[in-house]
N, C-alpha and C positions, 0 to 999 in steps of 0.2 A: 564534806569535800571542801576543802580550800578555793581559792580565788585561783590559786595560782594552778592547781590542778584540774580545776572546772576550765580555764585556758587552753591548758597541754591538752586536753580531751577534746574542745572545741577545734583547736588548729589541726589535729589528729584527722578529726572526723572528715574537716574541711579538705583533707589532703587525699583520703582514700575517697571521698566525693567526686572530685578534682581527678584523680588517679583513671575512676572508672567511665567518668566521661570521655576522657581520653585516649582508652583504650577503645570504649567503645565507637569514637570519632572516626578511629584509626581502622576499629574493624567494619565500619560502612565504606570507609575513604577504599580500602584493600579489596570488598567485595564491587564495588563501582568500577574502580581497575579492571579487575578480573571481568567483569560484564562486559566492558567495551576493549576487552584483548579476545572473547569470545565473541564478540560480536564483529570485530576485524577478520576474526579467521575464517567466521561466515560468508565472509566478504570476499575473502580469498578465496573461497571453497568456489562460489557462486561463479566470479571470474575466470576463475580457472575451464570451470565447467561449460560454461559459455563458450568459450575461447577454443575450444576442445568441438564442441557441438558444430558452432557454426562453422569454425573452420574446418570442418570436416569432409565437408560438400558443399554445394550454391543451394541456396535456399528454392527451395520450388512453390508449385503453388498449394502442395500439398503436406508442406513442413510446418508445425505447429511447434509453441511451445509456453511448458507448462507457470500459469500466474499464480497458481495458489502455494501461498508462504510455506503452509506445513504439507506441500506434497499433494500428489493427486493418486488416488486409488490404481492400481493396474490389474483390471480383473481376467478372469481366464477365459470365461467366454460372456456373449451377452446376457445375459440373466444377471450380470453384475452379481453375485454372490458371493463369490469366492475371490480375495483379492490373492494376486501373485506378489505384488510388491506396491514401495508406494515412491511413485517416482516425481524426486525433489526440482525442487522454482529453481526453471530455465532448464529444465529438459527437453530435450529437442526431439519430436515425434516426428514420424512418415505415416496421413490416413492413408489405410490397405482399402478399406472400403465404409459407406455410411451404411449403418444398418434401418434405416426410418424408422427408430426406435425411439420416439419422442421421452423427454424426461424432464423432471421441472424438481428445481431443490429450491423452492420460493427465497430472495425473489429471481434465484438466474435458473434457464430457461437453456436447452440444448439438446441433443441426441448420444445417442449409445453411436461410437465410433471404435474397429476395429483398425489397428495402429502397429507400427514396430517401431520397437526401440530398443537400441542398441542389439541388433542381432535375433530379440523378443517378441512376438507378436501379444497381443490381448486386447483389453476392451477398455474404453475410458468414457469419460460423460465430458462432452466437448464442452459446455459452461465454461470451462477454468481454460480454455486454450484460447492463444492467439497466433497469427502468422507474425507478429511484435514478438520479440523477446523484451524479458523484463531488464530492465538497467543494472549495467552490471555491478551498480554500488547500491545493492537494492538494500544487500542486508546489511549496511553500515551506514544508514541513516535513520535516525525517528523523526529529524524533522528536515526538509527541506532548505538544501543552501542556496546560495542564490547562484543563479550558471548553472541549479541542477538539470532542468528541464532544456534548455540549450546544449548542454553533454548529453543530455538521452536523444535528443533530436540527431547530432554528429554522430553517436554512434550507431544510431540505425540508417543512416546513410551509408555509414561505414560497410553495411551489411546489404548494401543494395534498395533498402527499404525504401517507400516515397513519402515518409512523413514527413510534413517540412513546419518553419515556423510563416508565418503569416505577417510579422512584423518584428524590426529587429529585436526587440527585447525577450521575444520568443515567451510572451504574453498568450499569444494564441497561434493551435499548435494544428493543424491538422492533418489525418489517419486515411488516407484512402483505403475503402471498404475494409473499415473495421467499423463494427456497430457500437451502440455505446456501452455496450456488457464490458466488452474488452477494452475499454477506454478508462469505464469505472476502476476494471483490474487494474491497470495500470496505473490509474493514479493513486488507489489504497499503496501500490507501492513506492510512488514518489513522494507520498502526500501520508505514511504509518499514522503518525497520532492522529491525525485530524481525519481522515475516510475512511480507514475502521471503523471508526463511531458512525459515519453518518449513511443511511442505507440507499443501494439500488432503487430509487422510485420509476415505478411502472406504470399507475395507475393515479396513487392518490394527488391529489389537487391540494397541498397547502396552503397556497397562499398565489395567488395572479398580478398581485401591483402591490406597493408602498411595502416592501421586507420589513426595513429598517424601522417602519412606522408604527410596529406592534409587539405583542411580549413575545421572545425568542420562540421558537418553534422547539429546539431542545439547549443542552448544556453539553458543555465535555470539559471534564476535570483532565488538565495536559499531566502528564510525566513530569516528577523533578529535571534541572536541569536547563529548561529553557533560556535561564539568562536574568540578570538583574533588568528590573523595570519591568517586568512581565507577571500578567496575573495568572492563575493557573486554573481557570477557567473561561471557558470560549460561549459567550452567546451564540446560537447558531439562527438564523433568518434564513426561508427556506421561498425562494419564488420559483414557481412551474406557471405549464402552459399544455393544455393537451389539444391532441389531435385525435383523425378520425379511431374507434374500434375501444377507445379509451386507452391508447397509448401515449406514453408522457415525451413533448417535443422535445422539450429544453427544460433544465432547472438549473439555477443559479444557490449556490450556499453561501451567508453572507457571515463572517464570522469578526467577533468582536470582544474584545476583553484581554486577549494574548496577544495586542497589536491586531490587524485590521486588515482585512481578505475577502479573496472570493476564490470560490471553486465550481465551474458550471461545466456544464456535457449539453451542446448540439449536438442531434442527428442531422446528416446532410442526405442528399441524393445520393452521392457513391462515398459515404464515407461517416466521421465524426467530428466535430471542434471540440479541441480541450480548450477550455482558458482559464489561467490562474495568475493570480495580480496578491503580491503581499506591501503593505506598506507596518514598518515598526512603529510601534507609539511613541 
């Protein structure tokens, strides 16, 4: 083979190289689209549904509704066996009655409750409910904007609710009687990449003093997407404090490496503190 055809072979090769990275650029760029056009209509769906629920009635003291993302079981009777359907985040329940049917899906903690919705009676596991509805932009976020926590605060005023923020920047936020089950709920949903990863603690005792002052307690690799200047994994720094029966008072998450946070849950006497503080690197 010649110079000049070992060339044309070369620039050739270089071109369908060239060709198929770019196609395949285009078919991430196309299916990234499509994710966050599916993930808007989520969005819509959720709002809509809310908007529907709550406006439908005044919330009483006995209106619940559902935190967990993929749905909560709707069984036919207590024995939980047999589910009827599965009723999706931010469904709004009426308890019929408590059955003192204790139940525990480690680490959350609840009862078998008999409920209607929409017109349906059946059985759910109260763990995953709140008298909070979850934020109506719940499913069009993975990470937290800033104003988000200050808009879920106004919207559940909006609703009557008495959550208020504690200081203007809506840094810390507190729930009257809501425990910190449903607080943790709520924050996996304002808070997706980063409280997914990190669990419910009950019991165990991490760490008491100096977080920052030891090797991370865990790691979380973030989702593409975050942002230039940003690492794509979180050191996590884990501080508790327990009280009497071995239940956990307070724990702070101190997170570091994707920019610089916290994510902690008090219990109160009638109630819970969120607090969460982001600073960008």
């Amino acid at each position: 083979m010649n110079v000049k055809n070992r060339n044309r072979g070369l620039l050739l090769l270089l071109a369908l190289t060239w060709a198929c990275g770019t196609k395949q650029e285009g078919k991430e760029k196309a299916m990234e689209e499509q994710t966050m056009e599916e993930q808007t209509d989520k969005g819509h769906l959720l709002k809509a549904r809310l908007e529907n629920a709550i406006g439908s009635a005044p919330l009483g003291p006995k209106t619940r509704f559902v935190l967990l993302p993929e749905g909560l079981p709707l069984y036919e009777n207590e024995n939980t066996l047999m589910v009827l359907s599965r009723l999706p985040l931010g469904s709004r329940l009426e308890v019929l009655e408590a059955t003192g049917q204790k139940r525990e899906e480690a680490p959350y903690r609840g009862e078998v409750l008999k409920v209607a919705h929409e017109g349906r009676e059946g059985y759910v596991f109260s763990a995953y409910l709140s008298a909070y509805p979850p934020p109506s932009f719940a499913d069009e976020r993975e990470y937290i904007l800033k104003g988000d926590v200050k808009t879920y605060v106004e919207e559940l005023k909006g609703h009557g609710l008495k959550a208020h923020c504690e200081d203007p920047e809506c840094v810390w936020v507190f729930f009257p009687g809501a425990s910190v089950q449903e607080v943790y709920l709520i924050a996996r949903l304002l808070l997706p990449s980063l409280m997914t990863q990190i669990p419910l603690i009950r019991h165990s005792i991490i760490e008491d003093h100096d977080a920052e002052e030891r090797e991370a307690d865990m790691y979380i690799d973030l989702p593409k997407g975050r942002g230039e200047g940003w690492d794509r994994t979180l050191e996590v720094y884990i501080d508790n404090s327990v009280v009497k029966e071995g239940e956990i008072q307070y724990w702070s998450n101190w997170f570091r490496g994707g920019g610089q946070g916290s994510v902690s849950f008090r219990p109160m006497e009638n109630g819970t503190r969120f607090m969460y503080g982001e600073q960008d690197p």
